[in-house]
N, C-alpha and C positions, 0 to 999 in steps of 0.2 A: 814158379814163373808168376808173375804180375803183368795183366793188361790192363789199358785205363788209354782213353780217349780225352786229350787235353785239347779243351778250344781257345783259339787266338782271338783276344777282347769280343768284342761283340757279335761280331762276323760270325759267319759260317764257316770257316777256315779253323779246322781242327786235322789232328794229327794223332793215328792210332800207334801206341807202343806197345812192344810185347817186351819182357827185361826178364833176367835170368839174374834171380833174387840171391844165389849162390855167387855164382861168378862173378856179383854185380858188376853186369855188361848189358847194352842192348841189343838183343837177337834180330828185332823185325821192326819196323818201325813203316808208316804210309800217310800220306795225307789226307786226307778225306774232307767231303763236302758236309757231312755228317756223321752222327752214332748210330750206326747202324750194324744190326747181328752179322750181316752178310760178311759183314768188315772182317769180324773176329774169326769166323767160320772160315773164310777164304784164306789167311793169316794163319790160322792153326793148321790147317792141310797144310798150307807151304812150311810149314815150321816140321810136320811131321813128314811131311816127301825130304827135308833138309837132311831128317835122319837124326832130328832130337827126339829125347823120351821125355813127355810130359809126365809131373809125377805128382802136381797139383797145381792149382791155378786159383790166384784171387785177384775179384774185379768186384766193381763196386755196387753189382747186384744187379744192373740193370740190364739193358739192352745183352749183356754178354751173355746172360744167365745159361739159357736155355743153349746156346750154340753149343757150348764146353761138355761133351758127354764122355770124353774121354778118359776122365780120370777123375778126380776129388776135387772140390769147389769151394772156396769160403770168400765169406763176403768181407770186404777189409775194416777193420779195427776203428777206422775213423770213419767208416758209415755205420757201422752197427750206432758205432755213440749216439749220431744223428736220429736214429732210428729210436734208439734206448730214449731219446730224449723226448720226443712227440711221444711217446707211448707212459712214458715213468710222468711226466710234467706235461698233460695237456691243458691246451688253453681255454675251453670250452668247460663249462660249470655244469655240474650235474644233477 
């Protein structure tokens, strides 16, 4: 499963999706005024009273992190980079 909170331009107007990386389909999906853990937490209850088996979940590290205790966690491929990149190529001189 994949969650990730997409925000609409500038605004506060985002929208949290949960996707089922197999099936690729959208299970769950809400609007929200922001990213917040509560989002994801309340989201995964309703996805597991749904009577899905989560069997691992990747989000992009933040706000999600800590809500997901239910099964295996990894951070997605194209934030690691980000991460790899400030750490391997910083900009400050030593």
């Amino acid at each position: 499963m994949l969650c990730d909170t997409t925000f609409k331009r500038k605004d506060k107007l985002a929208t949290v999706v949960f996707c089922d990386t197999i099936e690729n389909e959208v299970l769950l999906w809400r609007h929200v005024d922001s990213e917040k853990s509560k989002y994801y937490k309340e989201m995964l209850q309703q996805l597991l009273s749904l009577g899905y088996t989560v069997n691992a979940v990747t989000i992009d590290g933040k706000r999600g992190l800590n809500t997901v205790k239910v099964c295996p966690i990894q951070m997605c491929h194209f934030h690691q980079k980000i991460v790899d990149r400030y750490i391997v190529n910083p900009r400050v001189f030593c």
